[in-house]
C-alpha positions, 0 to 999 in steps of 0.5 A: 115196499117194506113195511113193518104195518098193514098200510092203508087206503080207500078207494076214491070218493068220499064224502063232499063237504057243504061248501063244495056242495054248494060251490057245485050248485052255484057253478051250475047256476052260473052264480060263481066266478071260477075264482071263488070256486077253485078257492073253495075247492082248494080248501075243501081238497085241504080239508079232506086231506087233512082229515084222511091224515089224521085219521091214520090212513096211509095213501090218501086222495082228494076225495075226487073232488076235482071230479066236478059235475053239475049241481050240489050233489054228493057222489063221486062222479067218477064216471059222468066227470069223463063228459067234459074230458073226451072229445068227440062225445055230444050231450043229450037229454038221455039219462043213464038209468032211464028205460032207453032201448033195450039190447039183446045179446047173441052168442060171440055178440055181447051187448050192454042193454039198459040199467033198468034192464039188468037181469038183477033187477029183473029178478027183484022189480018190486024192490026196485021200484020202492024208493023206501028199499034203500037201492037207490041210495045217493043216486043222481039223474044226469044227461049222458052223451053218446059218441058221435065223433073220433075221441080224443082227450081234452081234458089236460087242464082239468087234470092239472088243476087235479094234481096241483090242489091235490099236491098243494093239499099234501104239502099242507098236511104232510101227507107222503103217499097219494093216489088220483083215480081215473076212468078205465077205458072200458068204462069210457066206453059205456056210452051210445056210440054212432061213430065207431061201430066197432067195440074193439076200436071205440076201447081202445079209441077210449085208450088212447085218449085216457091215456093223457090223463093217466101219465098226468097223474104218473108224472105229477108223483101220484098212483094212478088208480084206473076204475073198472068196474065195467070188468065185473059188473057188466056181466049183470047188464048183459041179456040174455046171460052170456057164455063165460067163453063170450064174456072172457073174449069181451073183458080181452080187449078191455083187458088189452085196452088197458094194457096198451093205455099204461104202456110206459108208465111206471108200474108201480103207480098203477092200480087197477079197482073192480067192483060189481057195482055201487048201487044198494041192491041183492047183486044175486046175479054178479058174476064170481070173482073165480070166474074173471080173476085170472084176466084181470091178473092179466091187467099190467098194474102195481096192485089190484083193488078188489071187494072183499067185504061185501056180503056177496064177495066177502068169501071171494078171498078163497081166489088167491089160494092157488093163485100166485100173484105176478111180481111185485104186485099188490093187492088192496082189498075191501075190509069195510063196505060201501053198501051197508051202513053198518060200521065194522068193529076193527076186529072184524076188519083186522080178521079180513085183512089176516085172512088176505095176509096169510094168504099172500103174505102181510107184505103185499096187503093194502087194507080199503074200501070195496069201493068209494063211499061219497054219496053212498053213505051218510058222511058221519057213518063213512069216516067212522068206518075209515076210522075202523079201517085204521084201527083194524089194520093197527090191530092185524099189523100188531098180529102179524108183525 
């Protein structure tokens, strides 16, 4: 697309709004008709429209509003919403932070032990387990399912009350360009699985099924963003440390996964978000983006969202300066972060985004988020710092134009 600025645009989750909030809650409870909760979550989508376009930001979503759970809580469920959309899965008590069985891997064999059980934590128990450290910051315990059956996707209402509050809430606001994210295949598959038996099958199981969900999104006029962090973050929940060679052939059939999920959709309303997780903590043991970059090149999207200014990516923008990017591809990197309540100074984001830009040319940046910021930021600190976002990008769009 030509362009004569440096666009914006986030990455999904952002801060809910107390109706909503409460809505859930009700919801929960069994204390509101779904009448009067759509009406709220239509006028919470409006709003959170609006407020992104008034701001400036160029590509906006809903917030993940739609992306409904149990309870008043302020996160994006951008995981635990896949619950109510899979077939096949049964609901138990098991929650995804609790100390469940711990897994080891062996060599050509990788498997995901427990969150407790990451090597990062390991490293800084003590931290961990003071709720004064801040790591924990907006977390949630929900139950979680495991896969019990052969999955399938049964979430087309849900996905079309998605795309039509989100459509009606741009009509409203004049908004132009809009993105839906959606869970990754991979990421569907970070469940306990008793059907399968088989990692590569349960993916692409999990493919097969995302994949309704995906050309939902595409066909109602939106980008599609697939959320990935299972492709960097993984590796700190792997014991003991794998090969690179064993985590390369790993991330191959999600890879692949994904591949086979956007077949026929139009390249152009893909993208594809990495990040090395939301959680608040040191991250001494995330794997270099150096390391994975090349596979996720071999993720077939219109653009690539990434970290770039968290204090341990930050200097990861070095990747692309001998990487030639495939054609008509763009990247979205993170100018502000998700993990610190320091607001960046527009300079400093204008800075990140020429660094990006002299690299793989202005044309082909999109400035955002490292990764969505609902539930892990207070709501005030989280629209200041897309309001720096917007700033920053009209400064570097007045430098390099």
């Amino acid at each position: 697309m030509a362009t004569n600025k440096i666009r914006t645009t986030h990455v999904g989750s952002l801060p809910r709004t107390k109706a909503l909030l409460e809505a859930n809650q009700r919801r929960t409870e069994g204390t509101i008709e779904d009448s009067e909760f759509f009406e709220i979550l239509q006028t919470s989508i409006d709003e959170v429209v609006q407020k992104q376009v008034d701001l400036g930001i160029d590509i906006i979503n809903e917030g993940e509003y739609g992306h409904i759970t149990s309870g008043a809580v302020d996160y994006g469920a951008w995981w635990n919403y896949s619950f109510t959309r899979l077939g096949g899965l049964t609901m138990t008590d098991e929650d995804r932070w609790a100390n469940q069985a711990i897994k080891r891997s062996t060599p050509g064999n990788i498997q995901l032990t427990s969150f407790p059980d990451r090597r990062d934590r390991a490293m800084f128990s003590e931290a961990y387990e003071d709720p004064t450290s801040g790591i924990f910051t907006g977390r949630a315990k929900v139950g979680n399912p495991k896969f019990t059956g052969p999955v399938t996707y049964i979430g087309q209402d849900q996905v079309e009350t998605d795309v039509k509050l989100m459509r009606a809430a741009m009509d409203k606001a004049g908004a132009t360009e809009g993105f839906v994210a959606a869970l990754s295949p991979g990421s569907a598959a970070r469940l306990t699985d008793e059907y399968y038996g088989n990692d590569a099958e349960l993916v692409q199981a999990c493919a097969d099924a995302m994949h309704h969900e995906y050309k939902a999104i595409t066909d109602a006029g939106f980008t599609v963003q697939l959320d990935a962090p299972d492709l960097a973050e993984s590796w700190d929940q792997i014991k003991p440390e794998p090969s690179l060679e064993d985590y390369l052939a790993w991330l191959r059939i999600r890879v692949d996964a994904i591949n086979a999920a956007l077949k026929g959709l139009p390249k152009e309303q893909t993208r594809l978000h990495i990040c090395w997780g939301s959680w608040h903590g040191p991250h001494v043991t995330d794997i270099p983006f150096e390391d994975i970059v090349d596979e996720i090149l071999r993720v077939e999207v219109g653009g690539y969202s990434f970290e770039g200014a968290s204090p341990r990516h930050a200097h990861e923008w070095r990747v692309w300066q001998n990487r030639e990017l495939p054609e008509n591809t763009l990247i979205y990197p993170g100018v502000i972060s998700h993990s610190t309540n320091a607001v960046e100074h527009p300079r400093l984001v204008a800075d990140r985004i020429i660094q990006f830009a002299e690299v793989v040319g202005p044309e082909r940046v999109v400035a955002s988020s490292d990764c969505g910021l609902g539930g892990r930021l207070h709501h005030q600190i989280a629209w200041a710092k897309l309001e720096s976002l917007v700033e920053g990008a009209a400064i570097a769009s007045k430098e390099l134009f």
